[in-house]
C-alpha positions in Angstrom: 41.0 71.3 -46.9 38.5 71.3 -50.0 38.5 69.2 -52.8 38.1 70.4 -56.2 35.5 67.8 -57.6 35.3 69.3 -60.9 38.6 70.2 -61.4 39.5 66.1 -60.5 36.7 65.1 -62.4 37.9 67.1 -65.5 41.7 66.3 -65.1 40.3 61.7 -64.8 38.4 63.0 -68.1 41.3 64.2 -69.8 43.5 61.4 -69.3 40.8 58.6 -70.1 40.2 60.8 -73.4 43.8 61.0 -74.2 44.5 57.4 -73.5 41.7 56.7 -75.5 42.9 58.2 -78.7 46.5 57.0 -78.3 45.0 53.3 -78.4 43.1 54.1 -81.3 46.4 55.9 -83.1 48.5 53.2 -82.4 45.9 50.5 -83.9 46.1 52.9 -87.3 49.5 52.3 -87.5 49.7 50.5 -89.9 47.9 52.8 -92.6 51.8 54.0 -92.6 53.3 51.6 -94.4 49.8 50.1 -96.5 47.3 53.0 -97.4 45.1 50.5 -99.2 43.7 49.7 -95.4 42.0 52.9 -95.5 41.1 53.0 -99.3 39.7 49.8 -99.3 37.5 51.0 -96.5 36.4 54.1 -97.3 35.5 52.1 -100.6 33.3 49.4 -98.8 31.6 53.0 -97.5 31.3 54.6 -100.8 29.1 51.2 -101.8 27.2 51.5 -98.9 25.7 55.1 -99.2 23.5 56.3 -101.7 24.7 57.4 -105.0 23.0 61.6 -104.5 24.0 61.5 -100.8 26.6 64.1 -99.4 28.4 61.3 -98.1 29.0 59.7 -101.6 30.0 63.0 -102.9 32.7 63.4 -99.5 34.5 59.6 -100.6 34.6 60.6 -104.1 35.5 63.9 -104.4 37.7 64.5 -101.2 38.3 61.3 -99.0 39.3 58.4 -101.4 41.5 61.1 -103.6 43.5 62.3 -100.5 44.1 58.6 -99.2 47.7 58.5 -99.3 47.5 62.4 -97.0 44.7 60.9 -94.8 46.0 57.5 -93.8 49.0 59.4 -92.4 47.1 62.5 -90.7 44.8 60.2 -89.3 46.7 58.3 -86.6 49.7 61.3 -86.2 46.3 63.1 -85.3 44.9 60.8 -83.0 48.3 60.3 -80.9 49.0 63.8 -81.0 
């Protein structure tokens, strides 16, 4: 009787993966209720890059204007 190492392999990946991401859904929680969480971090970010970078122009254009959208897609996202 063979063994199908990759197929095993893939299916342990898989479920460590999707573990993963339900932990890390579940700590966002609480963006539910409080989407200042994530605004006041994306915030502390928009400080932190330079004022030309495309990063800066991401937070203020697209990220810290969709807050409210993103602070709930986020975590149904990651437990999904």
């Amino acid at each position: 009787m063979a063994i199908d190492r990759q197929g095993t392999g893939l299916a342990v990946l898989r479920i460590c993966l999707g573990v993963f991401f339900i932990f890390e859904g579940v700590g966002k929680i609480r963006w539910f209720i409080d989407t200042s969480l994530l605004a006041r971090q994306l915030a502390d970010w928009s400080h932190a890059v330079g004022p030309g970078s495309s990063s800066h122009w991401y937070l203020e254009r697209i990220a810290i204007p969709g807050v409210a959208i993103f602070a709930r897609l986020v975590p149904l996202g990651e437990m999904a």
